[in-house]
C-alpha positions as CSV (number, residue, x, y, z in Angstrom):
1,X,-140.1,-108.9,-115.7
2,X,-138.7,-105.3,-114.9
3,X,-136.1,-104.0,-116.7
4,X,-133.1,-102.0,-115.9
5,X,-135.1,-98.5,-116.1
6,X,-138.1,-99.9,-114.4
7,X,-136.0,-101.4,-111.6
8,X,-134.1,-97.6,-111.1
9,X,-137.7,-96.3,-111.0
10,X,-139.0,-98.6,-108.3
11,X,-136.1,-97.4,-106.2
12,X,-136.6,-94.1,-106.8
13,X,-140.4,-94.3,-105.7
14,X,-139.3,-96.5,-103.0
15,X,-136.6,-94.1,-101.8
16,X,-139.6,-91.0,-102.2
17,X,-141.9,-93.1,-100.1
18,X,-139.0,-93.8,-97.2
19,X,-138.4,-89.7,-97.0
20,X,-142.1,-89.3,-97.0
21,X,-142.1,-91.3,-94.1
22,X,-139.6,-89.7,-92.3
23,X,-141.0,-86.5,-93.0
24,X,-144.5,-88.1,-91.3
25,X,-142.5,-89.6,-88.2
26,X,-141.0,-86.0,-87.2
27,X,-144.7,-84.4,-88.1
28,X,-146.5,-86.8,-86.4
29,X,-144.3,-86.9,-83.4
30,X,-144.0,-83.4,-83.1
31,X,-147.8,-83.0,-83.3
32,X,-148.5,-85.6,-80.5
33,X,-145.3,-84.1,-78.3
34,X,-147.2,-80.9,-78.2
35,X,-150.4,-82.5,-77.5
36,X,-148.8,-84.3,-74.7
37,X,-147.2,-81.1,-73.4
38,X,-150.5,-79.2,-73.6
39,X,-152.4,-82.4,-71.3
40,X,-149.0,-82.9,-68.8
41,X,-149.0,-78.5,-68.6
42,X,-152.7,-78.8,-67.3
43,X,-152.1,-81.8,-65.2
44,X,-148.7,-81.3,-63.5
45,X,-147.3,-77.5,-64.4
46,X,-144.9,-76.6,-66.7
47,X,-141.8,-77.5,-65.3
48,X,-141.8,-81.0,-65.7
49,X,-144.0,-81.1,-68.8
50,X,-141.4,-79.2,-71.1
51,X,-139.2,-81.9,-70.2
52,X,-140.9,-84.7,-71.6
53,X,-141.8,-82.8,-74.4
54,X,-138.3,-81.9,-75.0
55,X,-137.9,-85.7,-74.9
56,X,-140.5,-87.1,-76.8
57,X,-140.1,-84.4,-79.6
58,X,-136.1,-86.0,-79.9
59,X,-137.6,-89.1,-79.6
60,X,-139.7,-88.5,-83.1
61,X,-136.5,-86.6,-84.8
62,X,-134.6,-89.3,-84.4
63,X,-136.8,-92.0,-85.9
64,X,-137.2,-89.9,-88.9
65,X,-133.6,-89.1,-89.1
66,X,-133.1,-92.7,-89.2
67,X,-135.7,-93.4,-91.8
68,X,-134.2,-90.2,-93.5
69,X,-130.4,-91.8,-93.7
70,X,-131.9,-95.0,-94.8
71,X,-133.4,-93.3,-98.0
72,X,-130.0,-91.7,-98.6
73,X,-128.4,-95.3,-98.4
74,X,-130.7,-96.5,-100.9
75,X,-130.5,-93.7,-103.2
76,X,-126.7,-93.4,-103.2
77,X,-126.5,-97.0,-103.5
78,X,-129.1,-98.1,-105.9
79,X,-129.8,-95.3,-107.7
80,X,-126.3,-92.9,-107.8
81,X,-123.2,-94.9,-107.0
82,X,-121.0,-92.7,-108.4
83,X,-117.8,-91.2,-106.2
84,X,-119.8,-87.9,-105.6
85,X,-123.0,-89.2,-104.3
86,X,-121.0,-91.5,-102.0
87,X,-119.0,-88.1,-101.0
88,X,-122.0,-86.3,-100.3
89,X,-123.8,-89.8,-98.8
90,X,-121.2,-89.8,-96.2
91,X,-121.5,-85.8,-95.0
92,X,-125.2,-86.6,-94.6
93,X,-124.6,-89.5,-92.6
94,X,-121.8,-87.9,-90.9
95,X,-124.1,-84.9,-89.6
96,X,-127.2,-86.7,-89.1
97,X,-124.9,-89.1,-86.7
98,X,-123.7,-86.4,-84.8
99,X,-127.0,-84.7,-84.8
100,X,-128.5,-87.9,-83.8
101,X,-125.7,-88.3,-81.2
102,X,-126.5,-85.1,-79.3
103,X,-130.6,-85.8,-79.6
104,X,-129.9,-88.8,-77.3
105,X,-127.5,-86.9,-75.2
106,X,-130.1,-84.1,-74.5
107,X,-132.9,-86.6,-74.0
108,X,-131.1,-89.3,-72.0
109,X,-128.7,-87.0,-70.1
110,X,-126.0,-89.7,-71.1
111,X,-123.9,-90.7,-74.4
112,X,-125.4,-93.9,-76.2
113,X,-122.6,-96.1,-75.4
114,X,-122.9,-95.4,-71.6
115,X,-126.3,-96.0,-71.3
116,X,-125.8,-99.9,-72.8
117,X,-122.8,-99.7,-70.0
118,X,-125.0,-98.7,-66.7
119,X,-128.0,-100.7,-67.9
């Protein structure tokens, strides 16, 4: 059985292992964008290639800003829940959601909420 301190460990390593993996989704995604670009640039020219990468590199910031904010729940919530770490929690949240917001704008040309609207 795990106790109290072996439990707050777990979610610590747990929490470590969801921002590693964030940190790989943004790396890997911007490695493959580029290697994407670099094909598409000697296929179809330039113009049209830095768009998709533009697109495919939010794409990959966005999943590991998601996985990112998702370790930041679980820290402030299983490991921290004091008044402070939810205080901080929710200025993280609050500029990764607004970072996360204008990502999809610049990639989709369109807000989140209208693209649900015109299908």
């Amino acid at each position: 059985m795990i106790d109290d301190a072996g439990l707050l460990q777990l979610v610590h390593w747990i929490t470590r292992w969801v921002e590693l993996a964030g940190i790989a989704v943004i790396l890997a995604g911007a490695i493959w964008a580029a290697l994407r670009f670099a094909r598409d640039v000697a296929r179809h020219g330039q113009t049209d290639s830095y768009r998709a990468l533009r697109s495919n590199l939010g794409r990959s910031i966005l999943l590991g800003l998601e996985l990112l904010v998702a370790a930041d729940i679980i820290n402030t919530v299983a490991v921290e829940p004091s008044l402070e770490s939810v205080a901080v929690l929710a200025g993280i949240v609050a500029i990764r959601t607004f970072l996360s917001f204008s990502l999809e704008l610049e990639i989709e040309g369109k807000w989140p909420w209208q693209r649900a609207e015109g299908g």
